[in-house]
N, C-alpha and C positions, 0 to 999 in steps of 0.2 A: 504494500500500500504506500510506503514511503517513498518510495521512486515514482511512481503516477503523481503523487504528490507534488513532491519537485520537479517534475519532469509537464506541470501545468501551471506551475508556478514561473516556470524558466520562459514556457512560449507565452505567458501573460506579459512576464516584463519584458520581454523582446519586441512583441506587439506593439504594448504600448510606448517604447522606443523608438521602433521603424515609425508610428502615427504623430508621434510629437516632434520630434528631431527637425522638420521640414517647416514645423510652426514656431520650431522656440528661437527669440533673437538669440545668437551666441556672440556674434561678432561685434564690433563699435566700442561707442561709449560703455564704461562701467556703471548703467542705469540699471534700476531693481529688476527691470525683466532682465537684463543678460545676466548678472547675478543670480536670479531663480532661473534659466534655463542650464546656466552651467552645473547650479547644484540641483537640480531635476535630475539630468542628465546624469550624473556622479553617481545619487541615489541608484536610479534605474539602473546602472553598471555594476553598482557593488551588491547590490539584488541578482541580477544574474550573477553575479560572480559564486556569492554563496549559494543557488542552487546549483548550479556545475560543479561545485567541489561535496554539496550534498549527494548528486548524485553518482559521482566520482569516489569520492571513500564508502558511499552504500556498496561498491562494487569490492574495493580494497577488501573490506571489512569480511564479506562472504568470501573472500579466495585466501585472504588468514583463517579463519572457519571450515575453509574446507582444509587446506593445508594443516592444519591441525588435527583433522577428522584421520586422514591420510599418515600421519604420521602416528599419532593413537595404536590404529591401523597395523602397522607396520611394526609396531613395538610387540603389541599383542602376537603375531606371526611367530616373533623373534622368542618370547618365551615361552610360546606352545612348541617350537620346536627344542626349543632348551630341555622345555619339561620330557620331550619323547627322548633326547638321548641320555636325559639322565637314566631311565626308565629300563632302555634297552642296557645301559653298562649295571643295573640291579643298584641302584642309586637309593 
């Protein structure tokens, strides 16, 4: 659910980037609109920013998860085979 989440969260603020970007003064004089479209603008970027890194470590996060499942795994192997040679040498 977390990834739909940010991943509707990312094409909302990108939207409404692509639709203001063409309306906001950015250029000229330092007047209260280019001041608010600079920091609009800023806002909307570091909004995407944290949902691309949201959905970017939701991914990290499950392949540490699974690499740990895998190595559990792998350990488990390692002393069931322990356990059968101890077995066979009358241990």
């Amino acid at each position: 659910m977390r990834k739909w989440k940010h991943g509707i969260y990312l094409l909302a603020a990108l939207g409404m980037l692509v639709y203001a970007l063409p309306r906001l003064e950015l250029s000229g004089a330092w007047t209260a609109a280019t001041v608010f479209g600079i920091m609009w603008s800023a806002l909307a970027m570091l909004v995407i920013a944290a949902n691309l890194r949201a959905l970017a470590s939701d991914r990290e996060r499950e392949r540490r998860r699974i690499a740990a499942i895998r190595r559990q795994q792998a350990f488990s192997r390692e002393q069931a085979a322990a356990r059968r040679r101890s077995a066979r040498r009358g241990g």
